[in-house]
C-alpha positions in Angstrom: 66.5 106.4 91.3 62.6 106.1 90.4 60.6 103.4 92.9 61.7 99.8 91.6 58.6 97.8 89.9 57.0 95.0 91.8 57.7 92.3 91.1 56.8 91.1 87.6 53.1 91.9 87.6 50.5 90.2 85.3 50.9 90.4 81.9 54.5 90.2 82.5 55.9 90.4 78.4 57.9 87.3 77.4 61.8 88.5 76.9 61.7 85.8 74.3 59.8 88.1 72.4 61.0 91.1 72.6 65.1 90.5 72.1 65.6 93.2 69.7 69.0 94.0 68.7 68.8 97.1 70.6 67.9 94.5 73.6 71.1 92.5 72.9 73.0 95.4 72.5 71.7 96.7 76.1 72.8 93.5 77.9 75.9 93.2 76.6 77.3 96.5 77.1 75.8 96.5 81.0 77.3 93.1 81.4 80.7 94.6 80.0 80.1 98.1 82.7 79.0 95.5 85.1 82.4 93.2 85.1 84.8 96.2 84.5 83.7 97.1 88.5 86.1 94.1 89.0 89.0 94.3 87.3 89.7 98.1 87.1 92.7 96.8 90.5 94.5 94.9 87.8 96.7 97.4 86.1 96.5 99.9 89.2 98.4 97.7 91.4 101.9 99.2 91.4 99.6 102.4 92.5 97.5 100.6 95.4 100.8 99.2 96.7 102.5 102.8 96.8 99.6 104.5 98.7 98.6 101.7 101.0 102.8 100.6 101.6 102.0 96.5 100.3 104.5 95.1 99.0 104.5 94.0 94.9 104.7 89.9 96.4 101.4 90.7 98.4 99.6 93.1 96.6 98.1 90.5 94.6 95.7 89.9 97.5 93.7 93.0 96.7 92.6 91.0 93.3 92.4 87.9 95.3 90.0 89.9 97.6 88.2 90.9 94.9 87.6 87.3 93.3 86.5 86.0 96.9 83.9 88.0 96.2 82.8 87.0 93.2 82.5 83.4 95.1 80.3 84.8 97.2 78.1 86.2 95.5 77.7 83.2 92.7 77.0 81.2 95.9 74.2 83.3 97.9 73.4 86.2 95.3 73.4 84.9 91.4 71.1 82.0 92.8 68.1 84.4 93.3 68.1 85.0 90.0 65.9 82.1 89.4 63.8 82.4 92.6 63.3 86.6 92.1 62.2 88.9 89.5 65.8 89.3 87.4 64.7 92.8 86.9 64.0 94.3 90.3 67.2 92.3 91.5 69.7 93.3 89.1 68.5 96.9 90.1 68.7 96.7 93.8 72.5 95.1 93.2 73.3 98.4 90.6 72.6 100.6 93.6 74.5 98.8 96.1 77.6 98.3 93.2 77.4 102.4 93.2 78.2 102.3 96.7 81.0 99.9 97.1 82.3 102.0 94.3 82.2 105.0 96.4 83.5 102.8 99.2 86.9 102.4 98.0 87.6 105.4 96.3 87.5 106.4 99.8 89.3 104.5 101.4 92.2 105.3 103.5 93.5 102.1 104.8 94.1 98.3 103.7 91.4 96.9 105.9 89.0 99.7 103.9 90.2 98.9 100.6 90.0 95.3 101.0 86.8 95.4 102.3 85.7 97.4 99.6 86.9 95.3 96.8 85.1 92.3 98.5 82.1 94.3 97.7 82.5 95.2 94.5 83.6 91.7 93.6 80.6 90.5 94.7 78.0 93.2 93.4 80.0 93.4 90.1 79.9 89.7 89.4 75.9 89.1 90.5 75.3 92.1 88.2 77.1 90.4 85.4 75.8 87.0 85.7 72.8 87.8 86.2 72.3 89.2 83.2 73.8 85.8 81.5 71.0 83.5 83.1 68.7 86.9 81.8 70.5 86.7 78.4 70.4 83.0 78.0 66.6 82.5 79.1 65.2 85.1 77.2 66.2 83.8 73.9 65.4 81.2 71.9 66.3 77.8 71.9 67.7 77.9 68.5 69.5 81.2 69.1 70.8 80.9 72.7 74.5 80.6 71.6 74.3 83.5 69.9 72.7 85.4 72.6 74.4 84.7 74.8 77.9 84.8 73.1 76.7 88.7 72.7 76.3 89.2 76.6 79.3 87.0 76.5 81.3 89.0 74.4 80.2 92.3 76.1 81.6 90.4 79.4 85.1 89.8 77.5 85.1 93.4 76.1 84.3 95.0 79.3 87.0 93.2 81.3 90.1 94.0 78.8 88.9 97.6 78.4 88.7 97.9 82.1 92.4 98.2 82.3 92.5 101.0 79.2 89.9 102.9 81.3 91.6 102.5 84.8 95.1 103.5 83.1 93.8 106.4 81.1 91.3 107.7 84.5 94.2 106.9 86.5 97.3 108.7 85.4 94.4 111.7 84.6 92.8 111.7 88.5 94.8 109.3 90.4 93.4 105.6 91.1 90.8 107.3 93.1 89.2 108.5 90.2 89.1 105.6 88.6 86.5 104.4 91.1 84.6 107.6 91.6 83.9 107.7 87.6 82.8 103.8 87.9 80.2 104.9 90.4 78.9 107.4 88.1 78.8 105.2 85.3 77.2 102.4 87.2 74.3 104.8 87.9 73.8 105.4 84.3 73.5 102.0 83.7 70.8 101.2 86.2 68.8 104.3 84.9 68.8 102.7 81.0 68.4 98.8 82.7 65.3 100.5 84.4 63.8 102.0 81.6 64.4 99.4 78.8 64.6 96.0 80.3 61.6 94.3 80.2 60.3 92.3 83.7 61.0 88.1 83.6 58.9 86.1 85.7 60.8 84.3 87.9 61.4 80.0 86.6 61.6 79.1 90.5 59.4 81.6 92.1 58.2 80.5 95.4 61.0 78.1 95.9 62.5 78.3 99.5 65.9 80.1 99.4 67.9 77.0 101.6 65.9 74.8 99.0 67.1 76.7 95.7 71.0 76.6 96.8 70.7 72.8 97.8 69.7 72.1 93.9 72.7 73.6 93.1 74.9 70.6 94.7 72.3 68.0 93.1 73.4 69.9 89.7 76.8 69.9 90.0 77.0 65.9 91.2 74.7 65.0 88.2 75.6 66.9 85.2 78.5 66.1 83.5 78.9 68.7 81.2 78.7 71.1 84.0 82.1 69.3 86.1 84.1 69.8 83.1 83.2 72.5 81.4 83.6 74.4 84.8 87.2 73.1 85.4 88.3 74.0 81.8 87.0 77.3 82.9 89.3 76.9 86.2 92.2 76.3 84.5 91.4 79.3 81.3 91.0 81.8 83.6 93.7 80.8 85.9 96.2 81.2 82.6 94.3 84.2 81.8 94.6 86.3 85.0 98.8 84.7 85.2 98.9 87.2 82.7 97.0 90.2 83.3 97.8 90.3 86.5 101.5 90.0 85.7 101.6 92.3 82.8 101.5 95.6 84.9 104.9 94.4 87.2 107.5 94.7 84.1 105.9 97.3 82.1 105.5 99.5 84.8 109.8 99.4 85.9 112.4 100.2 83.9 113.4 99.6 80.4 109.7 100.7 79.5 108.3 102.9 82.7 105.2 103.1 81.1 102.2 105.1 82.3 98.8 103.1 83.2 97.2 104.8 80.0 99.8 102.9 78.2 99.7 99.8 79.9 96.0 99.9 79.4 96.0 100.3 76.2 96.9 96.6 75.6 93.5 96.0 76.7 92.8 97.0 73.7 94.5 94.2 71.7 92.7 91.6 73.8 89.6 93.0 72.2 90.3 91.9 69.0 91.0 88.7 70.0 88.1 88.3 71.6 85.6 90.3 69.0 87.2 88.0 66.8 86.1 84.8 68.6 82.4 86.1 69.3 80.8 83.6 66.5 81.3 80.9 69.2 78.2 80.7 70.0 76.9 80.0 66.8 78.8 77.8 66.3 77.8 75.9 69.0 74.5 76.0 68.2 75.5 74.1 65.0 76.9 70.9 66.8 80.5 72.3 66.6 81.3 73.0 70.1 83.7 70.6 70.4 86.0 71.6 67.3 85.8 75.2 68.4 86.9 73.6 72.2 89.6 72.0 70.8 90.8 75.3 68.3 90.6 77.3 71.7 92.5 75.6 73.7 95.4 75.2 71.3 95.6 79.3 70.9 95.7 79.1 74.6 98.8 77.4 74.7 100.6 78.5 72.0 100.3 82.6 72.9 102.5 82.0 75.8 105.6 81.8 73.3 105.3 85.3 71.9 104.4 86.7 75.3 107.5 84.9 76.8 109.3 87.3 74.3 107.9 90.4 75.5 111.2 91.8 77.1 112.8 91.6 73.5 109.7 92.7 71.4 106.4 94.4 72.1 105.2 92.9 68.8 105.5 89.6 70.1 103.8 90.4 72.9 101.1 92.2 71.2 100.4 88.9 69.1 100.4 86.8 72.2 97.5 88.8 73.8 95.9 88.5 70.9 95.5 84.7 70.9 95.6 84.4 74.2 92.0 86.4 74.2 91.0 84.7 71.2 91.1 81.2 72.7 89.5 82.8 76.0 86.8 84.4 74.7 86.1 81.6 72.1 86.1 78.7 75.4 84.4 80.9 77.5 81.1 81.3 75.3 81.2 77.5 73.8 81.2 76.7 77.8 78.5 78.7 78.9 76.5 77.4 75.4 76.3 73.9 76.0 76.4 74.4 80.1 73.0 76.5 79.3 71.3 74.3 76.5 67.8 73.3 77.3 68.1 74.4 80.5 67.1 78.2 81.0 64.6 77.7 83.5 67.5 76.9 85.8 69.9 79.2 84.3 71.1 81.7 87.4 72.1 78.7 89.2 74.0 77.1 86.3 75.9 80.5 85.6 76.6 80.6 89.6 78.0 77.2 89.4 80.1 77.3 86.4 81.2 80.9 87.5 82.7 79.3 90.7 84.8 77.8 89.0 86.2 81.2 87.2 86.1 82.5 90.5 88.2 79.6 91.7 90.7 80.3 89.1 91.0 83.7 88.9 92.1 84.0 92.3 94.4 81.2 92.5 95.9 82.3 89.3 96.1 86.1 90.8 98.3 85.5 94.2 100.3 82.4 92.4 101.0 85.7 89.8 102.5 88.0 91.9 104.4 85.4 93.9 105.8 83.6 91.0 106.9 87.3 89.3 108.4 88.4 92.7 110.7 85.4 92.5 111.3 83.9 88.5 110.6 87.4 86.9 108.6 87.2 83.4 110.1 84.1 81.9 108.5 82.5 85.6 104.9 83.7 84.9 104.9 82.6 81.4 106.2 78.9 82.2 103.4 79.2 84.8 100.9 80.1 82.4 101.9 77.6 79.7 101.9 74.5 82.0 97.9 75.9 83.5 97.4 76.1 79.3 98.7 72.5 78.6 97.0 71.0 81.5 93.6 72.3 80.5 94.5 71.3 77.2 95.2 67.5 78.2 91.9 67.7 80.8 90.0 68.1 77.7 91.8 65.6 75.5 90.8 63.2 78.2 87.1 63.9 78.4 86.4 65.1 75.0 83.5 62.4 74.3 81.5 63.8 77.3 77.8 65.0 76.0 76.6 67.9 76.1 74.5 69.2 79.0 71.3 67.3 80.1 68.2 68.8 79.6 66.3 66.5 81.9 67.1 67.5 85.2 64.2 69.2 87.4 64.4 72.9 88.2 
């Protein structure tokens, strides 16, 4: 890889004005290579539990290892984004995410693999949210939802096509491949992020690293819109990852026996849901954020009744993905929209804390999966998911009237 830039020199160019489509286009499709890294376990875990002798109630902890990661790294990595030049960052983290990569495709033991997800959890996820807080501080104020719901909708993309690419590299090269080709592809990606994205002066530069994580507890005790945005997002992706995580265990075993090409390919579906949902952000820019909350949610919920049919008809199921992604993708962008309003100069650390909560989620929702499936089968893990959907449902009923984000607080 060519020497990294210092960083951002004089005469560092605004982002602001140089978002080009082609810009746009550039984040979201890094930020969608960048969050793949971390869920490509998903539908390989009937794989990872032959070779590595876990059994189908534990495996689940190889995603769980996976999303402590991503904790860690929104709590000491996505941070510098504010205090370092995003640029030369999100470079150095693209070379170490190529190694991690390389890590566990060769690993040969549990303690190796899990160690090696822990890495790319955390790699993959500062990759991706840092190029959010780029995303949302490098556009306008007037067109941050949309901006951002682009990166946003690259991140959605990326993480349902993961498991289409991880079945299809898979039943092709084993699971091994699947994390060799992501290391080749990774280094791609930091080749075209070198060339093309422009440097970003830093809104915090200077600002002592034990100093810079302590605002990040003054934010989360003062802003409102932050503590419930981010436990919607707990609960959204808990529901979310109850699925995806389960959806492997059934398909996999008889009636269906499917390959991981065809289990992957009902990634797929989940991306038109979620393309579907990518006006979000604009629509949050209009005032409507809270209609498009409440229009979300309710898709949540009600996709776990076709999915709950899934052992008598595929259709059903493929309808419930669909809405279930919709709603997602639709929340997740109207979060980070309002979460992000007025506030870019601080916008690593606000994508590190809301992200925690996903993190949270994700992971909880991923062992309480596997757990639940081992025990209830299906009909088990979509009662789970509907009662996470209802309660995020009622969480928002309850504090519908809170305001959107302040844009007063100091960086």
């Amino acid at each position: 890889m060519p020497a990294l830039p210092t960083p951002c020199p004089d005469g560092c160019r605004s982002p602001a004005a140089v978002m080009s489509p082609a810009l746009v286009g550039l984040l979201a499709v890094a930020s969608g290579m960048s969050v793949a890294n971390v869920y490509y376990a998903q539908p390989l875990l009937d794989a990872l539990a032959a070779t590595f002798s876990i059994s189908h109630a534990a495996v689940g902890g190889v995603v769980t290892a996976t999303q402590l990661g991503c904790a860690l790294a929104l709590v000491v990595l996505v941070p510098l984004g504010d205090r370092m030049e995003r640029r030369r960052l999100m470079l150095v983290q693209a070379a170490l995410l190529v190694m991690a990569l390389g890590w566990v495709a060769l690993a040969r033991g549990p303690a190796a693999l899990l160690s090696g997800m822990l890495a790319v959890g955390m790699l993959g996820t500062a990759m991706t949210q840092g190029l959010i807080a780029y995303a949302a501080s490098a556009a306008t104020p007037g067109e941050q939802g949309r901006v951002v719901g682009a990166a946003q909708g690259g991140v959605f993309v990326g993480l349902l096509l993961a498991r289409v690419f991880a079945g299809a590299v898979s039943d092709a090269w084993g699971w091994r491949g699947v994390y060799a080709s992501a290391a080749a592809l990774m280094l791609v990606m930091a080749l075209l992020l070198y060339r093309r994205l422009p440097g970003q002066a830093p809104a915090a530069q200077g600002m002592a690293y034990a100093r810079l994580l302590g605002s990040m507890g003054q934010r989360l005790r003062r802003d409102r819109t932050l503590q419930v945005r981010g436990v919607l997002a707990l609960l959204m992706f808990a529901a979310f990852n109850v699925f995806w995580t389960a959806l492997v265990l059934p398909l996999s075993a008889a009636p269906y026996g499917y390959s991981h090409t065809q289990i992957g390919a009902f990634g797929l579906v989940g991306a038109v849901g979620a393309l579907a949902a990518a006006r979000a952000g604009r629509w949050a820019d209009r005032g409507r954020a809270q209609a498009t909350t409440a229009l979300a949610l309710l898709l949540l919920v009600l996709a776990w009744w076709p999915l709950s049919w899934m052992p008598a008809s595929l259709w059903a199921l493929v309808a419930g993905i669909v809405l279930l992604d919709m709603g997602g993708q639709a929340l997740h962008v109207t979060n980070q929209s309002l979460i992000l309003r007025g506030q870019a100069q601080a916008a690593a650390r606000l994508v590190s804390l809301y992200m925690l909560f996903y993190a949270v989620g994700s992971g909880l929702g991923a062992i309480a999966t596997t757990a639940t499936y081992a025990r209830f089968g299906w009909n088990g893990v979509c009662t789970l998911g509907a009662a996470i959907s209802c309660a995020a449902w009622l969480f928002w009923w309850l504090t519908r009237d809170t305001l959107p984000a302040s844009t007063t607080e100091a960086s």
